[in-house]
C-alpha positions as CSV (number, residue, x, y, z in Angstrom):
1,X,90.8,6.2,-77.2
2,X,89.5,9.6,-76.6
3,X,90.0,11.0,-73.2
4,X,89.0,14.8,-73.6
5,X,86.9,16.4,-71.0
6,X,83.2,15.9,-73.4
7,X,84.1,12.2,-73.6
8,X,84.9,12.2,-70.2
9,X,81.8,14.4,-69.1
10,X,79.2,12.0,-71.1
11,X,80.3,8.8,-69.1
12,X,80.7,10.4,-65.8
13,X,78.2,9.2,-62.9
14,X,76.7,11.0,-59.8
15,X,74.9,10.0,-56.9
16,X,73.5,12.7,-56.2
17,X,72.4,13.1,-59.7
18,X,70.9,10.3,-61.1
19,X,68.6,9.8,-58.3
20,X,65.6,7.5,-60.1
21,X,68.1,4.6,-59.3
22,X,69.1,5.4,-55.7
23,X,65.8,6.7,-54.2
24,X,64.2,4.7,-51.3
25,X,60.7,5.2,-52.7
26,X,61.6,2.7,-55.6
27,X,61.2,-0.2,-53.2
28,X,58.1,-1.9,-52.0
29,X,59.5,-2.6,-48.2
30,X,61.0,-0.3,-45.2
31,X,64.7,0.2,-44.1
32,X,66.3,-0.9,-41.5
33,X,68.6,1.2,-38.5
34,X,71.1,-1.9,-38.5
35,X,72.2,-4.6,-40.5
36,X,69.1,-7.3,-39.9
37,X,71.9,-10.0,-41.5
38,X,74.6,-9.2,-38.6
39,X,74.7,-12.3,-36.3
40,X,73.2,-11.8,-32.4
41,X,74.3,-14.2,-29.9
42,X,71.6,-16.0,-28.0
43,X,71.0,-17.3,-24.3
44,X,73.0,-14.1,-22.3
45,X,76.5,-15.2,-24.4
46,X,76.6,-11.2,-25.6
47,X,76.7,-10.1,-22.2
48,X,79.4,-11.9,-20.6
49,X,82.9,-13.3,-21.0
50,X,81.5,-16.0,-23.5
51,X,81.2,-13.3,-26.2
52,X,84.8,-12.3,-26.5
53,X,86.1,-16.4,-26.6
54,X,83.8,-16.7,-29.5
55,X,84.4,-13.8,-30.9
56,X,88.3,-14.9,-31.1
57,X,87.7,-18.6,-32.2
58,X,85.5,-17.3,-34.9
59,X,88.0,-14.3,-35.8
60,X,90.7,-16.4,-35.6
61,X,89.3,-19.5,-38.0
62,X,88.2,-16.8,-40.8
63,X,91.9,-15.7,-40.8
64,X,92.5,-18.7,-42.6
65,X,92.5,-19.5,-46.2
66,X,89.9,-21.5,-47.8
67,X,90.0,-23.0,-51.1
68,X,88.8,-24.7,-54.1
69,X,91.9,-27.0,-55.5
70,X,92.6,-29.6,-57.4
71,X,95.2,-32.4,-56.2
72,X,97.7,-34.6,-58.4
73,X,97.4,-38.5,-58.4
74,X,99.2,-38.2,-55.2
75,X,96.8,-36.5,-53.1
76,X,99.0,-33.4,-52.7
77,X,97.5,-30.1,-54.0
78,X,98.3,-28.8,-57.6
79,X,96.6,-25.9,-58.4
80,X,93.2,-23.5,-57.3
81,X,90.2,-23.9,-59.5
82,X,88.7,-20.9,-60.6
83,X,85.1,-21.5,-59.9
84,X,82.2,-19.3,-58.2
85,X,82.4,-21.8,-55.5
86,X,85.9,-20.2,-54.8
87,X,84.9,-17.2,-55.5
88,X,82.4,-17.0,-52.5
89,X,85.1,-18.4,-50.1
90,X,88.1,-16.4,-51.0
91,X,86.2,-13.0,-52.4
92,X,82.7,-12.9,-51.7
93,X,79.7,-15.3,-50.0
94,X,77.2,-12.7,-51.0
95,X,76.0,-8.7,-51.7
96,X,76.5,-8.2,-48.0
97,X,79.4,-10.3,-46.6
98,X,83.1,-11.0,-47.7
99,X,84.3,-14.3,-47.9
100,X,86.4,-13.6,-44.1
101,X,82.9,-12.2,-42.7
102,X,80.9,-14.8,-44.0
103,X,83.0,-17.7,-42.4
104,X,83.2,-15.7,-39.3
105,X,79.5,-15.7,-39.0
106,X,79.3,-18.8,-39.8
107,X,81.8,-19.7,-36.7
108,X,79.7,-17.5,-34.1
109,X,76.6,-18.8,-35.1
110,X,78.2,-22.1,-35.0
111,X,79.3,-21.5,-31.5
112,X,75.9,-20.2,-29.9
113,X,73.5,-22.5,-31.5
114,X,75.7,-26.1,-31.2
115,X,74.7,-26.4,-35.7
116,X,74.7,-23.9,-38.8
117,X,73.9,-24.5,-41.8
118,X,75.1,-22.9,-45.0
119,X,72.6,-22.7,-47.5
120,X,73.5,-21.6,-51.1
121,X,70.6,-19.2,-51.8
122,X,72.2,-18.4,-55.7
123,X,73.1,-21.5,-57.9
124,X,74.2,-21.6,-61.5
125,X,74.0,-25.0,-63.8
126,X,77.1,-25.9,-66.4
127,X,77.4,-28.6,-68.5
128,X,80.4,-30.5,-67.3
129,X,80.3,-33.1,-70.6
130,X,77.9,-33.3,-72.8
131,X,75.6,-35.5,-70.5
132,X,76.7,-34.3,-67.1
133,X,75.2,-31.8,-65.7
134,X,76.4,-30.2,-62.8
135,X,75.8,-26.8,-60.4
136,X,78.0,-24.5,-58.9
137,X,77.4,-21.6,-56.0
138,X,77.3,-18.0,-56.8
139,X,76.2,-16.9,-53.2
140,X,75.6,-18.3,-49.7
141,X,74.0,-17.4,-46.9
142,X,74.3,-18.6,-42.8
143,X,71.1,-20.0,-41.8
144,X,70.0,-21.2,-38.1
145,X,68.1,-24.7,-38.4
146,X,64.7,-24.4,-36.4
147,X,63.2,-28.1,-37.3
148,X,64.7,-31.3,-38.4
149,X,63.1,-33.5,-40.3
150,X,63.9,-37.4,-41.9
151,X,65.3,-36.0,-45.0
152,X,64.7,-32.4,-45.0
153,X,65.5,-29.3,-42.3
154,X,64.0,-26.0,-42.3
155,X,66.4,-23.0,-42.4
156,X,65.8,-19.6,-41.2
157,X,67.6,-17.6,-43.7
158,X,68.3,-14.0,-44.6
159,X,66.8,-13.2,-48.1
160,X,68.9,-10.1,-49.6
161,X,65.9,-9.5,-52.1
162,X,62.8,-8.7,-49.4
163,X,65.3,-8.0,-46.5
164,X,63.4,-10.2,-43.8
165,X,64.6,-13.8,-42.4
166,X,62.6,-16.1,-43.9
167,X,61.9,-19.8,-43.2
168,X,62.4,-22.3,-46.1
169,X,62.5,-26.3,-46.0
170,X,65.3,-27.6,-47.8
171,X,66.9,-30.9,-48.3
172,X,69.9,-32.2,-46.5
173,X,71.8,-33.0,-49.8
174,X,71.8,-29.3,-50.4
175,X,72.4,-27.5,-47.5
176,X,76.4,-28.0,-45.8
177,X,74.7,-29.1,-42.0
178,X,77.4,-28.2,-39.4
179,X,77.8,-29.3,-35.8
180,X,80.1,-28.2,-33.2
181,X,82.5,-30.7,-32.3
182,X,82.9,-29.1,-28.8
183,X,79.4,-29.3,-28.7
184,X,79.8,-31.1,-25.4
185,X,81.6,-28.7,-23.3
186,X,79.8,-25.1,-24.9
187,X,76.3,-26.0,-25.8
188,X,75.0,-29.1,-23.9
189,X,72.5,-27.6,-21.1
190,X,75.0,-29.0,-18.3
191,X,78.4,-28.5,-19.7
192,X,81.0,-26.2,-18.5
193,X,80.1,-23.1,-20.8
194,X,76.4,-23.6,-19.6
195,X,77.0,-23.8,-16.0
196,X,80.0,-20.5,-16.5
197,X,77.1,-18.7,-18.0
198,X,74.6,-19.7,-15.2
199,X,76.8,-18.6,-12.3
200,X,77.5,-15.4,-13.9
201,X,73.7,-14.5,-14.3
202,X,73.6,-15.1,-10.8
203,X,76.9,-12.7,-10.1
204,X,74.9,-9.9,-12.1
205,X,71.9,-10.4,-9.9
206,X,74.0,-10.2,-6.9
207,X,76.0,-7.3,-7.6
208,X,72.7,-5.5,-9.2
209,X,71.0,-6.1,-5.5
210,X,74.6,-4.7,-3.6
211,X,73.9,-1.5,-5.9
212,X,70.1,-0.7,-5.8
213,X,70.9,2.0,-3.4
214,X,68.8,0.4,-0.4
215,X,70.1,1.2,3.2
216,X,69.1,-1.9,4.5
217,X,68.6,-0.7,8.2
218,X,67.3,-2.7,11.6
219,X,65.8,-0.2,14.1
220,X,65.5,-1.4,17.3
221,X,63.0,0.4,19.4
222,X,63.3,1.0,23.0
223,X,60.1,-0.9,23.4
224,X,58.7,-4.3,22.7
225,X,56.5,-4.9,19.7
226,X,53.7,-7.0,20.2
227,X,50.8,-5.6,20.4
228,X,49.0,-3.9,17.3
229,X,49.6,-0.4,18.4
230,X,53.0,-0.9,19.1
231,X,53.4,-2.3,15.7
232,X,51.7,0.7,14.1
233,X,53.9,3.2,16.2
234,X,57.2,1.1,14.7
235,X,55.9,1.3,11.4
236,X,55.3,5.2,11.6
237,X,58.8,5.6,13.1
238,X,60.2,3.9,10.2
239,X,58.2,6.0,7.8
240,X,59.5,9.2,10.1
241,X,63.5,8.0,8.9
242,X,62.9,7.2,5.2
243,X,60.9,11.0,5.3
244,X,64.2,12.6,6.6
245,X,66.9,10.8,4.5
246,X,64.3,11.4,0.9
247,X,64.2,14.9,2.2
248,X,67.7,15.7,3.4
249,X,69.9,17.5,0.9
250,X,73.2,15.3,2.5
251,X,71.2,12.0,3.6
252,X,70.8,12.5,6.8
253,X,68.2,11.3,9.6
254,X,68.2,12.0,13.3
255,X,67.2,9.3,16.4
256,X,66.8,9.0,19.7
257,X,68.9,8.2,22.3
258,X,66.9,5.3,23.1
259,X,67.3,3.6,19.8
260,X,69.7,1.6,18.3
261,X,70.1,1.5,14.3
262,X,72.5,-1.6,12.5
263,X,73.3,-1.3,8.7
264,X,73.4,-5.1,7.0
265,X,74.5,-3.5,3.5
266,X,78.0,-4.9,4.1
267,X,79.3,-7.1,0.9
268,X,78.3,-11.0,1.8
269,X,80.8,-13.5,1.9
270,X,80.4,-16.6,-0.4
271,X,82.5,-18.5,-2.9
272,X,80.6,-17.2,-6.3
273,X,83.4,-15.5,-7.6
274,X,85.7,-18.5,-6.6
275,X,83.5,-20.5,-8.7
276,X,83.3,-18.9,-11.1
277,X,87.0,-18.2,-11.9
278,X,87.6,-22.3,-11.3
279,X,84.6,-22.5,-14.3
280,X,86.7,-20.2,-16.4
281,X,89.9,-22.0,-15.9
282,X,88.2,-25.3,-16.6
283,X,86.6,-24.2,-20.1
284,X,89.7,-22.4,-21.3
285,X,91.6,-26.2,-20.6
286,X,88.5,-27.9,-22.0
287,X,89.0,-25.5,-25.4
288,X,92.7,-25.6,-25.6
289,X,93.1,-21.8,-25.1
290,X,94.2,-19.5,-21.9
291,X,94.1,-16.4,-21.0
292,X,97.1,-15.7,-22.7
293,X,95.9,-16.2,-26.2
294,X,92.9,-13.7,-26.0
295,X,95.1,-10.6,-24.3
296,X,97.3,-11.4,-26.9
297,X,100.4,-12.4,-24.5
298,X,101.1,-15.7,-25.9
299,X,104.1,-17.7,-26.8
300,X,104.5,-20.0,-29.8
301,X,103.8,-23.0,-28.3
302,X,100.9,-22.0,-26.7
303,X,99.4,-21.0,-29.9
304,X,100.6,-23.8,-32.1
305,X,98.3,-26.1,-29.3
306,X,95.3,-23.2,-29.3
307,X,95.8,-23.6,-33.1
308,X,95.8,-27.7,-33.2
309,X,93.0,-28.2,-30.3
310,X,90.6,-25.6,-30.8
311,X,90.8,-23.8,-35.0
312,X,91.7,-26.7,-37.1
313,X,88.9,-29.1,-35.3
314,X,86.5,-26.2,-36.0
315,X,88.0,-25.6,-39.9
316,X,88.3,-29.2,-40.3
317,X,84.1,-29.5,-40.1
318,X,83.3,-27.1,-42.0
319,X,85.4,-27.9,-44.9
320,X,84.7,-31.5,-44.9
321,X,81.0,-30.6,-44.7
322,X,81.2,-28.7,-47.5
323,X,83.4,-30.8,-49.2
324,X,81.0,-33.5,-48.9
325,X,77.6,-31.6,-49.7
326,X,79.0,-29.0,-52.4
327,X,81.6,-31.0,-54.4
328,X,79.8,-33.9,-56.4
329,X,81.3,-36.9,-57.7
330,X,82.3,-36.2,-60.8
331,X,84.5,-33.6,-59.3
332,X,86.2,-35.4,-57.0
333,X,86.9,-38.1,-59.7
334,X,88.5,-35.2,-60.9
335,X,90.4,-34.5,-58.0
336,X,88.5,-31.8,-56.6
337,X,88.6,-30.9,-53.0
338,X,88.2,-27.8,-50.6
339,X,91.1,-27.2,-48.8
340,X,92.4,-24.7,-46.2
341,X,95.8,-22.5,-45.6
342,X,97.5,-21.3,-42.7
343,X,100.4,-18.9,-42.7
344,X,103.0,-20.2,-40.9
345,X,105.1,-17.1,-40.6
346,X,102.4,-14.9,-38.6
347,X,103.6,-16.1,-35.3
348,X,107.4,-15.9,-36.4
349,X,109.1,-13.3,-34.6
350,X,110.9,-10.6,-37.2
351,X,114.4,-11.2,-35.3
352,X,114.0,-15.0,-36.5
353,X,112.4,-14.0,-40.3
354,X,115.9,-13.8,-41.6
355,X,116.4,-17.3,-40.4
356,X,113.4,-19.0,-41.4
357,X,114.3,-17.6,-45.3
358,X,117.3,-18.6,-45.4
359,X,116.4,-22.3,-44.3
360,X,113.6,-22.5,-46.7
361,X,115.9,-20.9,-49.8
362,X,118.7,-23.1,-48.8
363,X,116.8,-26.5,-48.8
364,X,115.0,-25.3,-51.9
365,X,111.8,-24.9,-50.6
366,X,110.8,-21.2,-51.3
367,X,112.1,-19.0,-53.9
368,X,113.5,-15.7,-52.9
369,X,110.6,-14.1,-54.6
370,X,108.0,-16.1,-52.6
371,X,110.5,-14.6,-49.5
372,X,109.9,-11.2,-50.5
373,X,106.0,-11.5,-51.0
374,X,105.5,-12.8,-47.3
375,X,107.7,-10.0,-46.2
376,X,106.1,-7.7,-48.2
377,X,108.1,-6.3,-50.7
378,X,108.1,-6.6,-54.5
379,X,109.0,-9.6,-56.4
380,X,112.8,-9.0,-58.2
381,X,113.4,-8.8,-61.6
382,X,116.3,-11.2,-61.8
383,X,115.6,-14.6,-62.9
384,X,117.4,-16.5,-60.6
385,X,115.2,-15.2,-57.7
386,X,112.5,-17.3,-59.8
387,X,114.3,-20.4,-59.3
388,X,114.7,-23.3,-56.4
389,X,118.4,-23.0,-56.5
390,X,120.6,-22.6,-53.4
391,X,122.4,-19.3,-53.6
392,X,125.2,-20.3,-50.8
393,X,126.4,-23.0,-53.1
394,X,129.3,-21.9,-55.9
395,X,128.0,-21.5,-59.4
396,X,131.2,-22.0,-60.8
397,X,130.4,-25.3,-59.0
398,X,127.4,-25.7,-61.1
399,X,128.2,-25.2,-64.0
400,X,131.0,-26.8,-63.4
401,X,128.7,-29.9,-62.6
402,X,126.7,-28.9,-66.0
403,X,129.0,-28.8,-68.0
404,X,130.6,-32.4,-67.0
405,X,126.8,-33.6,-67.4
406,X,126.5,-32.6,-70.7
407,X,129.6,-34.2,-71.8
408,X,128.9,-37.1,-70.3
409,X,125.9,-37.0,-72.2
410,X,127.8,-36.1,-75.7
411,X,130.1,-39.4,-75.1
412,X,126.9,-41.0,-74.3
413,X,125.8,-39.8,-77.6
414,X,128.9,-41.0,-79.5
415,X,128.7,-44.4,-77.8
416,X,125.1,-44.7,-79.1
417,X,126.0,-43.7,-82.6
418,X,128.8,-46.3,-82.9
419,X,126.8,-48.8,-81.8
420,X,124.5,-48.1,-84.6
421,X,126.8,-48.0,-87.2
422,X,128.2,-51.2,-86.4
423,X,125.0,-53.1,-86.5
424,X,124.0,-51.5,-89.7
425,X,127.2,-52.7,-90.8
426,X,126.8,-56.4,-89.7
């Protein structure tokens, strides 16, 4: 292959260059300042302690490894199919979103809303046989369901090609239809998230009334007010103090000795705060998560439950849903099924790594190959590193063990052959 300079010079690209392909004016429709895809929480959730549990949840659940696999007659898994179905959940969903971003939107939206809906907006038909005819995803998008109907929901959905949400009626075969299963405790209108998010409204109202920068003064005059010109002589004294302190460099108003002035801005006693931190307590407990797991201060145990209450029930709908809407029958006859991975090593401490590796090589579990690629490091070149063997065991031991195999098979052998000759003979 030529590689000069001219050859490389003719297929060389730039930018800045070739501009009929990457000016703006090309397009029929306007530009935006933001991503109009990017998922906006609803109801106050953005601006409060709601965002940050599910932003973790749905950080935390996209961590995980989704995939389409095929299982043995056993139900265990085998191998990973290489299909655009996989494709959009371990590479890409679509033009604008990874695989990890897309099931992370997918999670937050799942969250705020109580349903989501993941509608495959790019779909490609193959011949499976020469009768069956089946389709497979090439891209997906996460929609927000704004009507149901008997058979049917309609979907508002991000179209790519225009750049607008638009609103499209599809069936329920075809669209994966989602629910939160802790629908009850984060998006009924009384549940515990609800009622957190309520009282925390009515914290910001509180503290934005403490700080509106209002004096909140009681004058009391050295003379009844009951008449009308009393009242208007009150009213232009109090006008007289606000024109001193709004002109006064420092704040300051004078009096007279006959007056009395109380200030009522002190901070008010009630038990918001206190119910608000028993609301919090209760939700993390209702979730399976604590405080601990979102400053990042957690021990194993505590995230093996977060993991096991909270992530896996959350997974565990989406793949089924999927499972069940985007796999047809033919393919699980086949043995087809979406499945998800969790690395169990990320919450193993590196003073304990060495351990765990040994225990898995030892009970022939892992290779010392698949050791070194969690760790990090490069696969070695020697064979046996390839192979479920125990290394603490003697070879000479094996081979040992080997070699009395195989001549237990060669008598076996010689047995056989005798036996042979002597019927031939009878």
């Amino acid at each position: 292959m030529n590689n000069s300079f001219g050859s490389r010079l003719k297929r060389a690209l730039n930018i800045f260059f070739n501009k009929e392909q990457n000016t703006v004016t090309s397009y029929d429709y306007g530009g935006y300042y933001s991503r109009p895809d990017r998922v906006r929480l609803t109801r106050g959730n953005e601006r409060s302690i709601i965002n940050s549990i599910i932003n973790k949840i749905a950080l935390d659940v996209s961590l995980l490894d989704i995939r389409h696999c095929r299982l043995d007659d056993e139900g265990r898994y085998k191998e990973e199919i290489k299909s655009c179905l996989n494709t959009c959940l371990s590479l890409e969903a679509n033009i604008d979103q990874t695989s990890r971003a897309f099931i992370q939107d997918a999670v937050m939206s799942l969250l705020d809303y109580g349903v989501v809906a993941l509608v495959p907006v790019d779909t490609v038909s193959t011949l499976d046989s020469d009768t069956i005819v089946s389709s497979d995803i090439v891209t997906m998008r996460t929609g927000k369901i704004v009507a149901w109907y008997p058979d049917r929901v309609k979907v508002r959905v991000y179209n790519d090609r225009k750049g607008i949400k638009e609103e499209v009626i599809l069936k329920k075969t075809k669209v994966a239809i989602i629910e939160n299963p802790l629908y009850s405790v984060m998006n009924e209108p009384n549940s515990t998230l609800q009622r957190l998010i309520k009282k925390l409204v009515m914290l910001d109202s509180i503290d934005e009334q403490s700080s509106s920068g209002q004096l909140d003064l009681i004058i009391q005059l050295p003379y009844t007010i009951k008449s009308e010109l009393r009242k208007q002589q009150a009213k232009e004294r109090r006008d007289e103090i606000e024109r001193q302190l709004r002109g006064s460099k420092y704040g300051i108003a004078y009096t007279d000795s006959t007056e009395k002035i109380t200030q009522l801005n002190r901070p008010a006693e009630n038990n918001m705060m206190k119910q608000i931190e028993y609301l919090t307590s209760m939700l993390y407990s209702q979730l399976g998560m604590s405080q601990s797991v979102l400053d990042g201060t957690a021990d194993e145990n505590t995230m093996n439950n977060y993991y096991s209450r909270t992530i896996e029930p959350i997974i565990s709908a989406i793949i089924d849903e999927i499972d069940r809407k985007f796999i047809s029958k033919t393919a699980r006859t086949q043995n087809q099924k979406i499945l998800f991975f969790r690395d169990p090593f990320k919450l193993v401490p590196v003073s304990q790594i060495a351990e765990v590796a040994d225990k898995f090589t030892r009970n022939e579990i892992l290779t010392s190959n698949e050791v070194r690629g969690i760790i990090g490091r490069k696969p070695s070149d020697d064979p046996k590193a390839d192979k479920l063997i125990n290394s603490n065991i003697s070879q000479a031991k094996e081979d040992r063990r080997s070699s009395n195999n195989s001549d237990d098979n060669i008598i076996k052998n010689i047995n056989i052959d005798d036996k042979e000759e002597k019927n031939q003979n009878e």
